[in-house]
Steps between C-alpha positions, in 0.01 A plus 500: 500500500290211616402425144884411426553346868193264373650454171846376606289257764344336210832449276691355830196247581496396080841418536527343827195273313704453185842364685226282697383310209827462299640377854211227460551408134821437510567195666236305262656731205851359649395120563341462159843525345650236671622181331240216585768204609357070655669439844520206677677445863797267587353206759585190632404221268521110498791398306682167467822461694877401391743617280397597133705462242512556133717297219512328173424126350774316415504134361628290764733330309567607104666323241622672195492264179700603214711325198766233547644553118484778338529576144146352407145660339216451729195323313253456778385641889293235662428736849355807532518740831292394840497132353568238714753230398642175618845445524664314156176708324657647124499835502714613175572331204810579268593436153682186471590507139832584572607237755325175320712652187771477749467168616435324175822634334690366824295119512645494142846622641469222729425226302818522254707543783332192687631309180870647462498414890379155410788460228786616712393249757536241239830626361619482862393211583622293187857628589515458906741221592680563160852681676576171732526315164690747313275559197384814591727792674306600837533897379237397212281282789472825720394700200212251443440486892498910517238513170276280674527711863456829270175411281309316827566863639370660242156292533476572859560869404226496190263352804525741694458812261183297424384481884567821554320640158191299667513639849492821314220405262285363799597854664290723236187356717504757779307298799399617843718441750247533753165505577275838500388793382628702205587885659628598184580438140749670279556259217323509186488282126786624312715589737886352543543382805903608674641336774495766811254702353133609670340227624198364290269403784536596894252259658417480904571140614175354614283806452617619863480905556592652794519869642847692562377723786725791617461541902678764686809391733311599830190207430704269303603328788146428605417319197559087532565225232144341458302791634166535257454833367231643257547613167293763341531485126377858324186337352397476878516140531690344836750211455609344848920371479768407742823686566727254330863709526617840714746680288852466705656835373250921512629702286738765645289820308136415528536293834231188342558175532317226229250259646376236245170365544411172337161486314257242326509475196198763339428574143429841675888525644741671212850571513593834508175642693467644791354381846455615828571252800366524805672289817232393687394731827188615727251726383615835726366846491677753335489864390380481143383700233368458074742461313423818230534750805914363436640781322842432304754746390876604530532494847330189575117364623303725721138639528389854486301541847257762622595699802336850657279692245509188283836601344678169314842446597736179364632247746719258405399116594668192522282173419484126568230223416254570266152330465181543326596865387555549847943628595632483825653819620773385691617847595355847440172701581318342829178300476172734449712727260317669201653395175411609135376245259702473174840574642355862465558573164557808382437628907758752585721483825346713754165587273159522664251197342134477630534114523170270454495091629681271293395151392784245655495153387470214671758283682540126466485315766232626733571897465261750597208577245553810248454854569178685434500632144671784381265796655601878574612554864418821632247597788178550251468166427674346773307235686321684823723286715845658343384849491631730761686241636742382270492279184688135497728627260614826660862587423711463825548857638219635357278542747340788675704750369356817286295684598302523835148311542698190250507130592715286368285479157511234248862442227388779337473832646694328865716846545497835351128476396148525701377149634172412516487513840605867522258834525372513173497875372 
């Protein structure tokens, strides 16, 4: 009897050992297969002031140069697109073939009936006075009188088919009309020019470029004729221009109003890019974060944040100025909020992430200095300081809860797991 009383104490105490160490495996076991995600933290960051507004190049003024006749072969293009011409500068030549054909047949025209006008002059002339004397009936006098009228006509007439044949011939020059810069060029050797047709050349009078900014109804009225404003061009370089025009009319659907912004003339300025403007402001503080932890899908911009037991959850954001890869969060999760890096890709709503310190770049304009690098954040190899009493990138809420003897902890391992500053076992 005491041999099997012994023998049952000795299976209960190997068990009771065995649920003790699988109870102590498992959490490593169980924190080993979570995904490794970067986290940063939404703070308050230097950013310039003002509105911010995006928009398009347009030539200040554009001319549109196309044929005058139509009908006739083009034989030469003396411009090519982004040069600069001068205004009366040939730009297309045409075949004149045709019209000096034209014009010779009608000089020759002209000269016989110069000569028929020169003999019924004569003819009139020789019989004016004639009727008072009876020799010759006035009916025949006003024939000779009308012949004369009729072939001086017909040289005026021949003249002016020849004038016009030459306005046309000098016409199959195409010349600038203004001075600037070739945008575009559609005509080529061969071609026939028409009347009405595509334009051969649009050129921007005087080389002048200016941005078509759309700003929303609510700042518009802010902005003032003259005001500077910034340009940022997407190579990164800065061109400084005036407001020249407010637009007097926002459209009814997207609620934007055009603000054109005159420009110097740049080799660097294009029509048809893009540009951001910036209307001059102070440098404020303002809840900010990089701009990969943006994440874009169907239902807008928002950031996948960490809450209790380092679960990611999607909140949507709305943003403002943006600045050395730095975005203003102008509403959303509070300052000192744990985001993920990388708009957390492929990170599931409401799935537990052991999350290590990100990398965020620097700000422009006198921002704070980068992160550490990119290290694991959990309580082994948490600086002394952070241990047991909470790491600088502990999710909100995550605190001392678990299990009893835990302090706050470090991101990883701040609820549900032991801290370092609990009993060990």
């Amino acid at each position: 009897m005491r041999r099997e009383i012994l023998r049952a104490t000795a299976i209960a105490i190997c068990l009771a050992l065995a649920a003790c160490g699988s109870d102590d495996d498992a959490a490593p076991k169980a924190e080993s297969t979570l995904r490794d995600v970067s986290v940063t933290r939404i703070e308050l960051r230097p950013l310039l002031g003002g509105i911010t507004a995006s928009g398009v190049l347009v030539a200040r003024e554009e001319a549109a140069v196309g044929a005058e006749v139509g009908g006739y072969r083009v034989t030469q293009v003396l411009a090519e697109e982004g040069d600069f011409v001068r205004a009366g500068q040939p730009l297309v030549r045409m075949d004149p073939t045709l019209l000096q054909a034209q014009i010779a047949e009608l000089q020759a025209n002209l000269a016989q009936q110069r000569a028929q006008a020169a003999q019924a002059g004569r003819e009139a002339a020789r019989v004016a006075g004639l009727d008072r004397e009876g020799v010759v009936a006035t009916e025949q006098i006003e024939q000779r009188r009308t012949a004369a009228t009729t072939a001086a006509a017909q040289v005026r007439a021949a003249q002016a088919q020849i004038a016009e044949l030459r306005t046309r011939l000098g016409r199959l020059t195409i010349n600038a009309p203004v001075s600037g810069r070739i945008l575009e060029r559609t005509v080529r050797p061969g071609d026939i020019a028409a009347v009405g047709g595509t334009p051969m050349f649009r050129i921007a009078r005087s080389g002048l470029v200016e941005l078509q900014a759309d700003v929303p109804e609510t700042e518009l009225g802010t902005i003032r004729v003259g005001q500077p404003a910034q340009v940022e061009l997407p190579s990164g370089e800065t061109v400084t221009g005036n407001v020249r025009t407010l637009s007097a009319e926002v459209n009814g659907q997207s609620r934007l109003g055009a603000v054109l912004i005159a420009l110097p003339a740049r080799p660097v300025l294009r029509v048809g890019g893009f540009g951001r403007a910036n209307f001059n402001g102070a440098i404020s503080q303002t809840p900010a974060l990089p701009e990969d932890a943006l994440r874009f899908d169907a239902e807008g911009v928002s950031v996948m944040v960490l809450r209790a037991g380092n679960r990611a959850h999607r909140m949507p954001v709305r943003t403002g100025r943006r600045a050395g890869g730095w975005v203003e969060i102008v509403s959303g999760p509070p300052v000192g909020t744990i985001v993920l890096l990388g708009g957390g890709a492929f990170v599931l709503e409401g799935e537990q992430v052991r999350p290590v310190r990100g990398t965020a770049r620097a700000s422009t304009g006198g921002a704070s200095a980068p992160s550490a690098p990119a290290r694991p954040a959990n309580a082994q190899n948490a600086p002394a300081a952070t241990r047991g009493g909470g790491s600088a990138l502990t999710p909100p809420q995550a605190g001392a809860s678990g299990q009893s003897g835990q302090t706050g902890g470090p991101v990883a391992g701040a609820a549900g797991a032991t801290g370092a500053g609990g009993a060990g076992r």
